[in-house]
C-alpha positions in Angstrom: 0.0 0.0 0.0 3.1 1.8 0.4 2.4 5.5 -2.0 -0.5 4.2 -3.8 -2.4 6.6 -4.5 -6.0 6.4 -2.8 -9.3 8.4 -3.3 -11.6 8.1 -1.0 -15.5 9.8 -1.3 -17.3 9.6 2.6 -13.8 9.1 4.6 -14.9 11.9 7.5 -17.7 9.7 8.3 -18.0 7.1 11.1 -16.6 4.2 8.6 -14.7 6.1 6.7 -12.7 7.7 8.9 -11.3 4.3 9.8 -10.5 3.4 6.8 -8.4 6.4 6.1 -6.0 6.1 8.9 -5.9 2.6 8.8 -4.6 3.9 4.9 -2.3 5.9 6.5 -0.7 3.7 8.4 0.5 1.8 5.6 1.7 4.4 3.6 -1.1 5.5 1.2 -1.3 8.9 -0.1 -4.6 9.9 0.8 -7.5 13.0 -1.1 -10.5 12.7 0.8 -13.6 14.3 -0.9 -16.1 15.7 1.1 -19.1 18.3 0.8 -17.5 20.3 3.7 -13.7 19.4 3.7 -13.2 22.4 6.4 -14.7 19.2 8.7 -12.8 16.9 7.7 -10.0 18.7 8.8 -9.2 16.1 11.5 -8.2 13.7 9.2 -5.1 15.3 8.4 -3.1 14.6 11.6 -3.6 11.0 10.9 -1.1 10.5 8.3 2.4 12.2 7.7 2.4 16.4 7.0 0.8 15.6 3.2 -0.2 12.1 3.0 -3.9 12.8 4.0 -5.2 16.0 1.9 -9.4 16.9 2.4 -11.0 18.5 -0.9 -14.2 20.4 -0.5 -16.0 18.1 -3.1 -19.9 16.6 -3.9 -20.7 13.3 -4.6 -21.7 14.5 -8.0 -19.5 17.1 -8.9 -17.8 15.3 -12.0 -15.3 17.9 -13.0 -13.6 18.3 -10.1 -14.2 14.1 -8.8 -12.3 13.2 -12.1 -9.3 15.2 -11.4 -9.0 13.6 -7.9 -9.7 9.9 -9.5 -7.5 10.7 -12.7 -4.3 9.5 -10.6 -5.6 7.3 -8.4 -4.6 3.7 -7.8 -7.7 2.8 -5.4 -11.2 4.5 -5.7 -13.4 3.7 -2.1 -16.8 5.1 -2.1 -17.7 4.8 1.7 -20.6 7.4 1.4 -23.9 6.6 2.9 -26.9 8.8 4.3 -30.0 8.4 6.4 -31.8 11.6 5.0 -34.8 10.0 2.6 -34.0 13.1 0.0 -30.9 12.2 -0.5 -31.1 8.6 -0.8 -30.8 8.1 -4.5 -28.0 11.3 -5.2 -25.7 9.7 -2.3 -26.6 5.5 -3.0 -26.8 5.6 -6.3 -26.1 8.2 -8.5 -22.4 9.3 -7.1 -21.4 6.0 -7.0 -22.5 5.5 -10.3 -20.6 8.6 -11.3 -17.8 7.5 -9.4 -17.2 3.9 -10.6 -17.3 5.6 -14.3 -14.5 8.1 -13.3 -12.5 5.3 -12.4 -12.7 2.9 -14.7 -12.3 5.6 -17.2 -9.0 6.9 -15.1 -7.7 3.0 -15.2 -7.6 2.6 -11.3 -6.5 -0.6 -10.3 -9.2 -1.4 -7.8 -12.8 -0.2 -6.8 -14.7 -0.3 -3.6 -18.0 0.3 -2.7 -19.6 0.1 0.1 -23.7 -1.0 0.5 -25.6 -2.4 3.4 -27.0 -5.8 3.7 -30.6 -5.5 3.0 -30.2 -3.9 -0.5 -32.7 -5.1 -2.4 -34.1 -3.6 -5.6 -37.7 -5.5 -4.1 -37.5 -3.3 -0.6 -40.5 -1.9 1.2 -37.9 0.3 2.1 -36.3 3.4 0.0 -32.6 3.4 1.6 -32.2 -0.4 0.7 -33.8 0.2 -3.1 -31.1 2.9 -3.3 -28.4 1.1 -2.1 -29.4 -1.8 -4.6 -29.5 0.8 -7.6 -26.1 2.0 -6.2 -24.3 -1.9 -6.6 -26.2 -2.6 -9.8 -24.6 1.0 -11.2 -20.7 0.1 -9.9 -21.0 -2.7 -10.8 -22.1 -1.7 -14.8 -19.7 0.8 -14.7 -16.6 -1.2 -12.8 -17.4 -5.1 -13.2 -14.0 -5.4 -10.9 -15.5 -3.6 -8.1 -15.4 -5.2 -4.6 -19.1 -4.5 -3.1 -19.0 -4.9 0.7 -22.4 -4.8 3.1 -21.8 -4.2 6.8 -24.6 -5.3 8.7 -25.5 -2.7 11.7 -22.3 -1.0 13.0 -20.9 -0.2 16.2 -18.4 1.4 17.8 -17.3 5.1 19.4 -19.1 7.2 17.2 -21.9 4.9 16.1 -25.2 6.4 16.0 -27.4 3.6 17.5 -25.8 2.5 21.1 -24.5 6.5 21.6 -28.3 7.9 20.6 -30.1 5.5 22.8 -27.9 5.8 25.6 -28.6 9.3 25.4 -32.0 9.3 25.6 -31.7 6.3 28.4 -30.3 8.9 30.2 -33.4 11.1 29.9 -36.6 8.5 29.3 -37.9 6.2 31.9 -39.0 4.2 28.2 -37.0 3.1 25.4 -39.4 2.1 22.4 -39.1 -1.3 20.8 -40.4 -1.4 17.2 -42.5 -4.0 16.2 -41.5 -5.8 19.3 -37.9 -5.9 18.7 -37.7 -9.3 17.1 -35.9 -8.0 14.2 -32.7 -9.4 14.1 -28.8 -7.9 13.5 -25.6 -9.2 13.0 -23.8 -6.2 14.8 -19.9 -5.8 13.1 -17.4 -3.5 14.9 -16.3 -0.2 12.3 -12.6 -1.5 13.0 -13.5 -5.0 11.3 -14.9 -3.6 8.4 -12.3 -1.2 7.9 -9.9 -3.9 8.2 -12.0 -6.3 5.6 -11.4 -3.3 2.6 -7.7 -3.4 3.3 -7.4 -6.9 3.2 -9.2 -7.3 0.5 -7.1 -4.3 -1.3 -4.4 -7.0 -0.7 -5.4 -9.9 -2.3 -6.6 -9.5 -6.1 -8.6 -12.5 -6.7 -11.3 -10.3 -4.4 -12.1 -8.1 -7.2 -15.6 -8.4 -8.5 -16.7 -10.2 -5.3 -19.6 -9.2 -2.7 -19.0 -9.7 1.1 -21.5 -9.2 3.7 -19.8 -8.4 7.1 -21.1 -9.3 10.5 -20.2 -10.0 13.8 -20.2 -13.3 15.8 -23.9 -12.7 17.1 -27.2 -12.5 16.1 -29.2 -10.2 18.2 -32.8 -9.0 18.2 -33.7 -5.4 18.9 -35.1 -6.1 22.2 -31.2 -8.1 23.2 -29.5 -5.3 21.7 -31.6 -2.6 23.8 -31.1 -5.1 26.9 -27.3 -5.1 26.8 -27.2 -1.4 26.9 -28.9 -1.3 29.3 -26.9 -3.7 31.3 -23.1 -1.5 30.3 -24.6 1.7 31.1 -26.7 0.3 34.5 -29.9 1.8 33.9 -32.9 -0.2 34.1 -35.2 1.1 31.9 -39.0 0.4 30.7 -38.8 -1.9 27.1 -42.0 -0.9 25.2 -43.4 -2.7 22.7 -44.6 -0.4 19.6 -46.8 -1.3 17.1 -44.9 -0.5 13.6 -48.4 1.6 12.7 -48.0 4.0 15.5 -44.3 4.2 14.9 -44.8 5.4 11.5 -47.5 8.1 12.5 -44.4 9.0 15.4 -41.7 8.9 12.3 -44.3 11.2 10.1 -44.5 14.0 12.9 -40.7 13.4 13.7 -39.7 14.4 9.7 -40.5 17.7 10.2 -37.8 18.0 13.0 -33.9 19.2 11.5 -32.7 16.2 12.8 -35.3 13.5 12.7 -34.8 10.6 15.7 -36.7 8.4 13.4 -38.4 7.9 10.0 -41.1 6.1 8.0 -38.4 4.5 6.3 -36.3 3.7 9.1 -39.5 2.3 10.3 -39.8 0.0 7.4 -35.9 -0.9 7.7 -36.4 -2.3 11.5 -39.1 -4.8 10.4 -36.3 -6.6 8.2 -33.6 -8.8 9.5 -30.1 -7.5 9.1 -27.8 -10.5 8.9 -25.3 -12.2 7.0 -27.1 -14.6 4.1 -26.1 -17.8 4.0 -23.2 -18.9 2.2 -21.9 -15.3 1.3 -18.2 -14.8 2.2 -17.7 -12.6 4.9 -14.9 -11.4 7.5 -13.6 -15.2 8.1 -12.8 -15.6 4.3 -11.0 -12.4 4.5 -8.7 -13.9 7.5 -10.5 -11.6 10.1 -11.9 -13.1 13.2 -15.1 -10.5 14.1 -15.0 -8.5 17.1 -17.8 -9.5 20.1 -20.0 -6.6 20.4 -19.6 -7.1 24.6 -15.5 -6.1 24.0 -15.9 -2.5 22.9 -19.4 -1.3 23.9 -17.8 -0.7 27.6 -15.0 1.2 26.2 -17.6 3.8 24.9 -20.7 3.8 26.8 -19.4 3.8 30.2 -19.6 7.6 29.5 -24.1 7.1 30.2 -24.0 5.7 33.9 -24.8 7.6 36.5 -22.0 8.9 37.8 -19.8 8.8 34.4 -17.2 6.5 32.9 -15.3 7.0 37.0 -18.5 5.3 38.5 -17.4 2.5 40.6 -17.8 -1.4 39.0 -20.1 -1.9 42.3 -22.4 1.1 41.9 -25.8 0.4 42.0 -28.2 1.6 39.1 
């Protein structure tokens, strides 16, 4: 990896950001393009004094997107988004528009990375986009190397850190549809560390991996191990997925919405490794237990902060 030359389109985000100092590490000479590279600004640090260089950049801003690919070894598209309007400009169009770039630049390799779930048949509009988004690369790049992460976790993840949060505040955390729906958590470190290995071995080109951990968890487990790591018993309820969308519908008028009708959709759907896809284990990786990291960053939510005693009560 030692001075290839790497583009990378999503690398401030909570995946990407991993990936690009795992990069780092090994050498790469990094552009990261971003739609507000004054914020991606922290990425710098993680590589030598030029290695790591932030471009204030869209997703589908070709001009500009070409002249960052033109010289590029490796071309990662590591963007996602949770905002329904922008489902189909950051899923499938950019990487659509990135894929092109490169193969038209003669980059060695391609990555993309989906989600399990993404399926052109989805009730759901963030898994028909992220279907689009594969079908696209792969058109454009047949060599591509597709990953999709089941849910993940760690520091900066939005799930455990947002309802931690609002364990700290609500005697009631909501369950949708029960909470049956299962996951397949992965650590952010793990799936970071899948792209590089795959980077390294060629015969991973035009392949699809779907990347999870060692457990399967419902909704309802997931909620009750939080619970447990940040010692505050708290009320499980049951919501009918009716009601949660008519919540979702009044909560998309909000900046920042804590939930949509498509999220609602999304959590009636397991999100697990199919069978017989290759995953972290053919890539040499051995998954990370969920139960390893979350106390390393949700010890921060109990009473008393991450300095409470092992022995205090909830």
């Amino acid at each position: 990896m030692k001075n290839q030359r790497v583009t990378i389109v999503g690398g401030a985000g909570f995946v990407g950001r991993d990936i690009v100092r795992r990069l780092a590490a090994r050498g790469a000479v990094i552009a990261v393009a971003s739609p507000h590279a004054v914020r991606a600004g922290f990425l710098r640090p993680m590589g030598d004094v030029g290695q790591i260089a932030t471009i204030d950049v869209d997703i589908l801003e070709e001009a500009p997107l070409a002249q960052l690919i033109e010289a590029a070894d490796i071309v990662i598209c590591a963007a996602g988004t949770m905002a329904g309007s922008s489902f189909d400009r950051v899923h499938h169009r950019g990487p659509a528009l990135l894929a092109r770039l490169a193969a038209r630049a003669g980059a060695k390799r391609f990555v993309h990375i989906s989600a399990i779930g993404a399926d052109a048949r989805s009730p759901s509009a963030y898994a028909q986009s992220k279907a689009a988004g594969e079908t696209a690369v792969l058109e454009a790049f047949p060599g591509a190397t597709i990953f999709r992460p089941s849910l993940v976790f760690g520091p900066e993840d939005h799930l455990f850190n947002r309802f931690a949060a609002m364990a700290r505040m609500a005697p009631v955390l909501p369950l949708i549809g029960g909470g049956e729906t299962r996951f397949q958590p992965v650590f952010v470190g793990d799936v970071a560390q899948a792209i590089l290995a795959a980077l390294d071995r060629p015969p991973t080109a035009a392949k699809v991996f779907e990347l999870g951990g060692p457990e399967i968890l419902t909704f309802r487990q997931l909620m009750e191990l939080l619970l447990r790591e940040i010692r505050r018993p708290r009320l499980l309820l049951p919501v009918p997925t009716s009601v949660a969308a008519i919540a979702a519908y009044v909560g998309e008028f909000l900046p920042d919405p804590p939930l949509t009708r498509d999220q609602v959709k999304l959590l009636q759907i397991d999100n697990v490794v199919a069978p017989g896809m290759p995953g972290l284990e053919a890539l040499g990786i051995v998954p990370t237990a969920l139960e390893l990291v979350l106390p390393t960053y949700l010890d921060r939510f109990r009473k008393g902060g991450r300095f409470a005693p092992v022995t205090q009560s909830p």
